[in-house]
LOMARVEX-518673 format. One record per residue (C-alpha): y, z, x; residue in three letters. Coordinates in steps of 0.25 Angstrom, whole numbers, padded with zeros to 4 digits, always signed. Each point is the difference from the previous one (the first is absolute). Example, Ala and Ser with C-alpha at 12.3 -4.5 7.8 and 13.67 -1.06 7.14 Angstrom:
-0018+0031+0049ala;+0014-0002+0006ser;
This chain:
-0769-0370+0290unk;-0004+0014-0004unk;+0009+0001-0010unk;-0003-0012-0006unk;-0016+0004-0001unk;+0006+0012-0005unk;+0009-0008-0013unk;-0014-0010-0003unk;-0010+0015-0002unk;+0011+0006-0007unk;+0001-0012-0010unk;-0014-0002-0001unk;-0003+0013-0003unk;+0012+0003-0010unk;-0002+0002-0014unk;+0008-0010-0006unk;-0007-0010+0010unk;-0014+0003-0005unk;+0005+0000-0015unk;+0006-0014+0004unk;-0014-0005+0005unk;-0006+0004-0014unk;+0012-0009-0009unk;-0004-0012+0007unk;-0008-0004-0013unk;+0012+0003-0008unk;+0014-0009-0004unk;+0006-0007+0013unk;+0013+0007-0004unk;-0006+0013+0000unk;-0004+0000+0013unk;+0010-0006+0008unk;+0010+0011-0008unk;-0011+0010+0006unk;+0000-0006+0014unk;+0017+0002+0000unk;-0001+0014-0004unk;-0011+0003+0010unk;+0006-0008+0013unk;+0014+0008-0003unk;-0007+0011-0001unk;-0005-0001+0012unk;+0012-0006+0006unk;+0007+0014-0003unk;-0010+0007+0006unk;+0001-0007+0014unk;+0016+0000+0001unk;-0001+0015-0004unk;-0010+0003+0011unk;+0006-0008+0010unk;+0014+0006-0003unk;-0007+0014+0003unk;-0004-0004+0011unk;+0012-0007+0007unk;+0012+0009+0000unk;+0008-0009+0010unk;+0000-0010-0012unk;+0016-0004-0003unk;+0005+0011-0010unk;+0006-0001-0015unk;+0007-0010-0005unk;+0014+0006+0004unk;-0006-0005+0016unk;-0002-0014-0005unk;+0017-0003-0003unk;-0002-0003-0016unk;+0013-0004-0004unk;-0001+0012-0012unk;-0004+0010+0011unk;+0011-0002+0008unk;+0011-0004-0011unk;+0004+0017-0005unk;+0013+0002-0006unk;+0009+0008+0003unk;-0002+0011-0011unk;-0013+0001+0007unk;+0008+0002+0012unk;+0007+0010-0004unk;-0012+0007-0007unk;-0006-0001+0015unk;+0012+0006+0006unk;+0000+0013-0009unk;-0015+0001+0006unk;+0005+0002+0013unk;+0011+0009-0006unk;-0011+0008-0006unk;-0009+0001+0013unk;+0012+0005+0008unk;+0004+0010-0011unk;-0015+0005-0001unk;+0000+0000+0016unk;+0012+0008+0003unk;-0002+0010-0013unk;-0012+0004+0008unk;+0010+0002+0013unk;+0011+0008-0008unk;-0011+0008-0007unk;-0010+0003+0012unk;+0005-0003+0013unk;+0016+0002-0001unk;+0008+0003+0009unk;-0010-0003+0011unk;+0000-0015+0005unk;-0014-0007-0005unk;-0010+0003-0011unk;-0014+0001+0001unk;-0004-0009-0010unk;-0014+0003-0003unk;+0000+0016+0003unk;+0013+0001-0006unk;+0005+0008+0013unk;+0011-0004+0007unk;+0004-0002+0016unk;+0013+0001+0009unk;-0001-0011+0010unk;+0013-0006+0000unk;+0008+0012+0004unk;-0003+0008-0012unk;+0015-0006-0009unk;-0006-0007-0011unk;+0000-0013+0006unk;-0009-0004-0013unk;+0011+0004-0010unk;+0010-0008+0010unk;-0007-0011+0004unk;-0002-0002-0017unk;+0015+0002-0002unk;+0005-0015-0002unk;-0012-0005-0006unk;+0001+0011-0011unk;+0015-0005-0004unk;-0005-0014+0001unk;-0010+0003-0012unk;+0010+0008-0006unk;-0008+0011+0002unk;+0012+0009+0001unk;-0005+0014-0006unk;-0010+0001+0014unk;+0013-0004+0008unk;+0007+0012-0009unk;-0010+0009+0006unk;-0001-0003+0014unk;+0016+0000+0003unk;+0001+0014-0001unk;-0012+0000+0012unk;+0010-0008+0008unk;+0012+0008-0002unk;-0006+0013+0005unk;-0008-0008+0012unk;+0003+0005+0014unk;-0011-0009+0007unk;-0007+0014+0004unk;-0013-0001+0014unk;-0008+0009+0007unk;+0005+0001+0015unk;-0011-0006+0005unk;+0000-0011-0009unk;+0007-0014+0001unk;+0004-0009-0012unk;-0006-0014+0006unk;+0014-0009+0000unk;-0006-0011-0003unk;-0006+0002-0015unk;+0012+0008-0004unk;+0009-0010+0001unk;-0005-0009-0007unk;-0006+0010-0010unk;+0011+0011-0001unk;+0012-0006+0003unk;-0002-0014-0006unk;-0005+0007-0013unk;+0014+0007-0001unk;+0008-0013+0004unk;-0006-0009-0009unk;+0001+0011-0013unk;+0013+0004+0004unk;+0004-0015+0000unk;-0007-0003-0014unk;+0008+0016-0006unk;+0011+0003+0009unk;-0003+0013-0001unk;+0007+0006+0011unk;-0011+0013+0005unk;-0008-0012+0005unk;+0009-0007+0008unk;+0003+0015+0007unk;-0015+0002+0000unk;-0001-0013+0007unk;+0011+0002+0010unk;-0005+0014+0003unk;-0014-0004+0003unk;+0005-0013+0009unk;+0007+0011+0008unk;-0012+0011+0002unk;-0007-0011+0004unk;+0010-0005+0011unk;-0005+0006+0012unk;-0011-0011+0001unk;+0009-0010+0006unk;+0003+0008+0013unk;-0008-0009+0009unk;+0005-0008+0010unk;-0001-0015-0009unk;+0004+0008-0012unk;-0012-0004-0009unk;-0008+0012-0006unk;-0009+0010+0002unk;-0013+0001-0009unk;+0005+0013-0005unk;+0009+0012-0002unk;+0001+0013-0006unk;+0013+0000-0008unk;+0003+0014+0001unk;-0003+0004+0014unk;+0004-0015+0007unk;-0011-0001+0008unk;-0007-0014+0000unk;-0013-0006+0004unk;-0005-0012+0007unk;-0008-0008+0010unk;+0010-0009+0009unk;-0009-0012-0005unk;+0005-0003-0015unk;-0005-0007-0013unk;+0007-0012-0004unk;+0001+0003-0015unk;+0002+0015+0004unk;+0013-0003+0007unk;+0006-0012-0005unk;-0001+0003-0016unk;+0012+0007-0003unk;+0009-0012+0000unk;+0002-0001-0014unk;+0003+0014-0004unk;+0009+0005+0011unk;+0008-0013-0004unk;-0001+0002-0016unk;+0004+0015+0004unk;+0012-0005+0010unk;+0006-0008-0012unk;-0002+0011-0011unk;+0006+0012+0010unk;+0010-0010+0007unk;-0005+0008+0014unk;-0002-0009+0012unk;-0011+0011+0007unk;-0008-0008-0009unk;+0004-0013+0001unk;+0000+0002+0016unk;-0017+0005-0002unk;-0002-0014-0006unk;+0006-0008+0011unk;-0006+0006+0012unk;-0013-0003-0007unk;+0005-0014-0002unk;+0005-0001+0013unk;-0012+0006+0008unk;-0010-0009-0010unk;+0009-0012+0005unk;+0001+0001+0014unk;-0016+0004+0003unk;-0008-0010+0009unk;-0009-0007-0011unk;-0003-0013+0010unk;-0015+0008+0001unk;-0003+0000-0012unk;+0006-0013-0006unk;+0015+0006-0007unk;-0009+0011-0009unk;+0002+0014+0003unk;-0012+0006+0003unk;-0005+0015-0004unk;+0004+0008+0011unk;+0013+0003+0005unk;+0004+0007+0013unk;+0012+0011-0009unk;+0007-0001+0015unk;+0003-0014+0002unk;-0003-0005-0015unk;-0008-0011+0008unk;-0016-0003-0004unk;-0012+0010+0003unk;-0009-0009-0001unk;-0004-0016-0009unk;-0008+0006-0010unk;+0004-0007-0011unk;-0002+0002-0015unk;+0007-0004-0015unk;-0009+0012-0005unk;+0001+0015+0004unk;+0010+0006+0009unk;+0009-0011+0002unk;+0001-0006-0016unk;+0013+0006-0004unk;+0007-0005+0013unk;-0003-0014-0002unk;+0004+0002-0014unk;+0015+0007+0002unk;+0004-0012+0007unk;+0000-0009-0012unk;+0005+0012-0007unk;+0010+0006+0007unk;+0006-0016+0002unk;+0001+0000-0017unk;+0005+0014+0000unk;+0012-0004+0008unk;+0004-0010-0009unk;-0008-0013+0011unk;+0012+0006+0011unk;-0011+0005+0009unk;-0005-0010+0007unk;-0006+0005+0012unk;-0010+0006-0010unk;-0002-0013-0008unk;-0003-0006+0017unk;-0010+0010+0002unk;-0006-0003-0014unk;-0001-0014+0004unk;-0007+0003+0012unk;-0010+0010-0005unk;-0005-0010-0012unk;+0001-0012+0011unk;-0010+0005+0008unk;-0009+0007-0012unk;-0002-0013-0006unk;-0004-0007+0012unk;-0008+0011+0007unk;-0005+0012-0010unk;-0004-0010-0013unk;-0015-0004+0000unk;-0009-0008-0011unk;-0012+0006-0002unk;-0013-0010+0002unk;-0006-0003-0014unk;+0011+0004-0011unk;+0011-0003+0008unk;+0007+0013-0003unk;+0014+0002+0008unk;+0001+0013+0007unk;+0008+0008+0008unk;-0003+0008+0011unk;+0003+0008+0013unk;-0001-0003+0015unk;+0000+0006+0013unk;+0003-0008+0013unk;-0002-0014-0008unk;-0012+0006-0004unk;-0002+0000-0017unk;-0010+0010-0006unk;-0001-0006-0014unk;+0002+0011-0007unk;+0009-0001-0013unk;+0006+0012-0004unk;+0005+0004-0014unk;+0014+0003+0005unk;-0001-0013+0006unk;+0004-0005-0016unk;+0013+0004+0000unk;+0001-0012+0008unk;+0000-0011-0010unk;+0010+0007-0008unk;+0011+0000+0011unk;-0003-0015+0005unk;+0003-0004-0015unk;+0012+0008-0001unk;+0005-0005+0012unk;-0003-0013-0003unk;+0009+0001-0014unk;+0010+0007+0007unk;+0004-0007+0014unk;+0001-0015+0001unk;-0012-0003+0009unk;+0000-0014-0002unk;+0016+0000+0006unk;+0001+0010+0010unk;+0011-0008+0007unk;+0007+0005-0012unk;+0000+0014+0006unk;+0001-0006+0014unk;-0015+0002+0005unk;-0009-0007+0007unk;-0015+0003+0000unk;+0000-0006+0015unk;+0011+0007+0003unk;-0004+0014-0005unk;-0013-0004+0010unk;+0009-0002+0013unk;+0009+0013-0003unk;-0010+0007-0001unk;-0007-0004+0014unk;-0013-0003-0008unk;-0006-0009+0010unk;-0009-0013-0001unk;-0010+0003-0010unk;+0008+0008-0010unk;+0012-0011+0001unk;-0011-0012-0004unk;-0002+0009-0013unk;+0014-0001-0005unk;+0001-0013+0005unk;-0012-0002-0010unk;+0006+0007-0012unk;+0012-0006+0002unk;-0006-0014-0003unk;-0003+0008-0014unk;+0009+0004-0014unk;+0001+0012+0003unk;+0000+0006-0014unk;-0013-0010-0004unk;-0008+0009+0012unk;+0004+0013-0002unk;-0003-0002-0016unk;-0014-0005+0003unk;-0004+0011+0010unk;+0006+0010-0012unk;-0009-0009-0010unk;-0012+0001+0007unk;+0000+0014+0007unk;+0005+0006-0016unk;-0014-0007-0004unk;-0008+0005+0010unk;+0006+0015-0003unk;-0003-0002-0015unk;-0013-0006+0004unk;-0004+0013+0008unk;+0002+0006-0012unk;-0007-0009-0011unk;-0013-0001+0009unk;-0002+0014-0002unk;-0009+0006-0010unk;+0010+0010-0005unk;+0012-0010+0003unk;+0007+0008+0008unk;+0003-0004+0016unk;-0007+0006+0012unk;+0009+0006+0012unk;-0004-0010+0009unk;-0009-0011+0002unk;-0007-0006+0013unk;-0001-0016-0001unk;-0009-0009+0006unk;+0002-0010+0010unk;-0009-0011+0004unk;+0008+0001+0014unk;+0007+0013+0008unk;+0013-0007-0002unk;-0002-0004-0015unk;+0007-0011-0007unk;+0016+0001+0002unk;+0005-0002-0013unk;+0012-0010+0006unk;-0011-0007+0007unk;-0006-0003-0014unk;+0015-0005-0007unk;+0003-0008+0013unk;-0014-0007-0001unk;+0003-0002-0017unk;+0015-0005+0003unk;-0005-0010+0012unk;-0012-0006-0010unk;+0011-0003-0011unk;-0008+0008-0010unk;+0007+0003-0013unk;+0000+0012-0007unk;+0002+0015+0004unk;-0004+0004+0015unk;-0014+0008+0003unk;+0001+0012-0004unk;+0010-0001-0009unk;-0004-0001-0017unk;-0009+0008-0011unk;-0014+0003+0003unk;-0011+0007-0006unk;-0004+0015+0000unk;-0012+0001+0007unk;-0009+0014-0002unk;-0013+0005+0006unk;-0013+0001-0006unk;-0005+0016+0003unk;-0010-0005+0009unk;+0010-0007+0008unk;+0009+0010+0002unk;-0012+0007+0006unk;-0002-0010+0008unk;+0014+0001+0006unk;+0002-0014-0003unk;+0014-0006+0006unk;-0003-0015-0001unk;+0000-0002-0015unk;+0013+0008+0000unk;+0005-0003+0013unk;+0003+0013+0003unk;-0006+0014+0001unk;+0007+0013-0005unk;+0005+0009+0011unk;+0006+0011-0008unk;-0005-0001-0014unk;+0009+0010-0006unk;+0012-0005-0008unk;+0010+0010+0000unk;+0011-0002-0010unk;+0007-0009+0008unk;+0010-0008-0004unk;+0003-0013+0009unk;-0008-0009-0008unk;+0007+0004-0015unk;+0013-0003+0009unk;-0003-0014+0007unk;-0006-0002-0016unk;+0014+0004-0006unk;+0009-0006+0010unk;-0008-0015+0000unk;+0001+0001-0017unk;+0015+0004-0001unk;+0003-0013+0011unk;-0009-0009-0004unk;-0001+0003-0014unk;-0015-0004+0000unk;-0009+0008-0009unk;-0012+0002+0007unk;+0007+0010+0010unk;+0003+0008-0013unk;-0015-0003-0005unk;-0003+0006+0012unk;+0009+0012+0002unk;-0008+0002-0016unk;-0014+0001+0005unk;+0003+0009+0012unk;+0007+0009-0010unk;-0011+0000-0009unk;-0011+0004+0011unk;+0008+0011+0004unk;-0001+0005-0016unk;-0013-0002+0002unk;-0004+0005+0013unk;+0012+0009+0006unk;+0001+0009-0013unk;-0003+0014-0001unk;+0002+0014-0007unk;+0012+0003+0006unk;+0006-0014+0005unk;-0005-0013+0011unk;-0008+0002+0012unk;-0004-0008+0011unk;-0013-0007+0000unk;-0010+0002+0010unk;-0008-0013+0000unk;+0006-0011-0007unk;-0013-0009-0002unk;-0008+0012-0007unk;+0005+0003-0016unk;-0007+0012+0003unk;+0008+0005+0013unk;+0005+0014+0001unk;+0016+0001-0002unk;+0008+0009+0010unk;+0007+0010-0003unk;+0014-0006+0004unk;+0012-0006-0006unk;+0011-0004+0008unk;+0013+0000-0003unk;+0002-0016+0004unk;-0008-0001-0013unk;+0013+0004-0009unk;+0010-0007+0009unk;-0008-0014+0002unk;-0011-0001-0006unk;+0003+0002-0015unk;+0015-0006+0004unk;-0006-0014+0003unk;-0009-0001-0012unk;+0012+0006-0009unk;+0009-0011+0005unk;-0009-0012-0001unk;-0003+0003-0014unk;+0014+0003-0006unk;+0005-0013-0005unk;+0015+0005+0004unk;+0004+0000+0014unk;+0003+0017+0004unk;+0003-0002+0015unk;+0006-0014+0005unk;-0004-0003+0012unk;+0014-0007+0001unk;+0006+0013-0001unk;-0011+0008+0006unk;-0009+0003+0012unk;-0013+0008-0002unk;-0003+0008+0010unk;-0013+0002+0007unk;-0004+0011-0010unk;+0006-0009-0012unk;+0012+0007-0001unk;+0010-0009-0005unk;+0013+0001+0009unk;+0012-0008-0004unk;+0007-0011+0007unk;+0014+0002-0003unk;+0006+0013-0001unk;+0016+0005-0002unk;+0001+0010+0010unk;+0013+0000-0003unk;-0002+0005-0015unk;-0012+0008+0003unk;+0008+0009+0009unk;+0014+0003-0008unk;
């Protein structure tokens, strides 16, 4: 009502209303061409101020799905992939020339820092994406660093196993795969065996970490999931490069303890902590997100890698999304955004992590590549897998349930809806880029089970996608809101507001456009570029963002390696109209080193 009061003074006090008043005496034409100019003039005047005052309003055009907007062809494209060649060439300039060979750049002092054993793990963990944007005078340049590396340490330090792996070794597996050049095939092979003394235990999984120089190793008896069960797919790529068995065996003890652990607590999802004497479950805890992410992830994975022969992976696959969907997916109250997030003894937190979205990318993966809705083809049975695996009552209704579904239909909506919600966390953001993690709100302690929402959709004969499934709107925060810690208008709050460079959503993004050949994933995957131009961007390369909802936010002075692995991978990828790693003939491994399915042992080692 105010604002109103506020529009009739300003009219009646206006200059052009108060010379409209004196032309009432004057030609009828005159005056109502006065009475237009003055009405839009103050028309202009009101949508001005209330779009400075509304910040939460929907965004530019691009938000509002104009056919012209969305429709870019592919020079554009192309133009927008040799962007991202450009940001990774300025980033890794200002590696080679600054920080070189330590492992990370400081972005925004221009120092550098050795926190991953102190080998380079930046020139390394770039290798691959360097030779994929043909980028091959940087690769030039590093190999000579390889050839005289002797993975040197302290005596009182350990490498931590888990992030060299996936870091070190895939690096020089997936390069060595794309150039045959042979110094890193025997770099590989010489790290895998430095680090070997992490398997004495008695189930055979690994220590956190070793020292590859003195042998010694570190480690509570209690492991991480995703610390001991994300080697998989580099010890096998390196058992068929070398021809050597020792590292075929490493993958399947893993396999083998992973399959034979008691899951009937925690519903056939292997939980956080694992017992390294037994390889059976520490504890329920629960989570898609940090510390078990890249387990869940190799089973899909490592079933691809071995050509879909492994099927006690794709079992154990099966069984973790079965109960993922029907117990760790939730619709928040008023946007009816899909999220996913983490429990502990059935209880869920409601937290949604951004490592959590990875997970969209692997169900639509998994979705094109197994037949989900004819599993009998592979000889399995959702029920089934439930009473091998001792599940119980409860956990045995859930497969029941799923198996009344398509398959494929399911797991492509929860990918749908949770890749929204990942680019939502994003485009709701001031500066566009996504927070760390997010707190949603319920309006019980339970919150709404997002298989409880589809069942009820199915049972009313509704047509249509399922909740939580489907575009949606941006929603952003006036400042004063974002004072007041408002969560309802979002439906969550921010946890961790930094956003770190990470790449799962750019991966979920590029893996739903390159299977579903829908364009908005691309649009996407644009944006979230652009904002990191925008925002991430400093003298010397990128850096982490401290608060992603304040353009004014102070940056850290950090640039991961992941950054030139994953994060400029992805985008690359999704932009190039040409298709530079076949996920027919490919597997990515959790760093985004690309592993290939088939290899000629025979050849490679003549």
């Amino acid at each position: 009502m105010q604002a109103l009061t506020n529009i009739v003074e300003m009219y009646n006090s206006h200059p052009i209303t108060l010379s409209l008043r004196s032309l009432r005496h004057r030609p009828y034409f005159r005056n109502a061409l006065c009475a237009i100019i003055a009405i839009s003039f103050l028309l202009l005047v009101f949508l001005w101020n209330n779009l400075r005052a509304r910040e939460w309003m929907p965004l530019p055009s691009e938000e509002m799905n104009e056919p012209e907007i969305w429709d870019v062809s592919p020079a554009v494209w192309e133009e927008r992939a040799e962007k991202v060649k450009e940001a990774f060439s300025y980033a890794y300039h200002g590696y080679e020339r600054l920080a070189m060979p330590h492992d990370e750049l400081r972005p925004v002092s221009g120092g550098y820092v050795d926190n991953f054993n102190g080998w380079g793990v930046s020139m390394i963990d770039a290798l691959d994406t360097m030779l994929l944007m043909g980028l091959d005078e940087e690769y030039s340049r590093a190999l000579p660093r390889i050839e005289k590396l002797d993975f040197p340490l302290a005596e009182d330090e350990v490498a931590p196993y888990f992030e060299t792996v996936i870091r070190y070794l895939g690096g020089l597996l997936s390069t060595y795969a794309l150039t045959k050049e042979e110094t890193l095939l025997r770099r590989a092979d010489e790290l895998a065996e430095r680090l070997d003394p992490v398997f004495k235990t008695e189930s055979g999984l690994p220590l956190y970490g070793i020292n590859p120089h003195t042998g010694g190793t570190q480690g509570p008896e209690i492991g991480i999931l995703a610390e001991v069960a994300s080697l998989q797919l580099e010890y096998a790529t390196l058992a068929k490069m070398t021809g050597k068995q020792k590292w075929r065996d490493r993958v399947d003890t893993v396999v083998q303890v992973l399959s034979r652990a008691n899951l009937a607590s925690t519903g056939g999802m292997l939980p956080i902590g694992v017992n390294l004497t037994d390889g059976q479950p520490a504890d329920t805890r629960l989570s898609a997100g940090a510390q078990a992410d890249s387990a869940h992830e190799y089973l899909l994975k490592l079933y691809l890698l071995s050509a879909k022969t492994d099927k006690p992976n794709l079992e154990m696959y099966l069984r973790m999304t079965t109960h993922l969907i029907t117990n760790l997916l939730y619709l928040s109250p008023s946007r009816h955004l899909l999220y996913v997030t983490d429990s502990n003894d059935g209880k869920p937190t409601h937290v949604f992590e951004h490592l959590s979205c990875f997970l969209p990318g692997l169900l639509v993966l998994g979705a094109h590549s197994l037949p989900l809705d004819n599993l009998t083809s592979l000889g399995i049975d959702l029920v089934d897998l439930a009473n091998r695996g001792h599940l119980g009552k409860d956990s045995s209704k859930a497969y029941r349930l799923l198996s009344t579904y398509n398959l494929k239909d399911l797991h492509m909506w929860v990918a749908d809806g949770l890749a929204q919600t990942c680019y939502l966390s994003y485009a709701d953001m001031v500066t566009g880029l996504g927070p760390d993690e997010m707190q949603f709100r319920t309006t019980s302690r339970e919150g709404y089970r997002w298989m409880d929402a589809v069942e009820k959709w199915r049972k009313s004969g509704s047509r249509g996608v399922p909740p939580g499934v489907g575009d949606k709107r941006p929603v952003r925060l006036t400042s004063q809101q974002r004072l007041r810690g408002d969560i309802k208008t979002r439906d969550y709050a921010l946890k961790k507001n930094t956003y770190l460079l990470r790449p799962e959503t750019l991966e979920s993004l590029y893996l739903m456009w390159r299977f579903t050949g829908d364009v908005k994933w691309r649009i996407y995957g644009w944006r979230i570029f652009e904002a990191i131009e925008r925002y991430a961007k400093t003298q010397y390369g990128y850096a982490s963002i401290r608060h992603v909802d304040h353009t004014a936010a102070p940056k850290l002075d950090e640039l991961p390696s992941y950054f030139f692995a994953e994060t400029l991978k992805y985008p690359y990828l999704m932009f190039r109209n040409d298709d530079l790693i076949p996920l027919d003939q490919w597997v990515l491994n959790t760093e985004a080193h690309p592993l290939p399915i088939q290899w000629n042992t025979r050849e490679e080692n003549t």
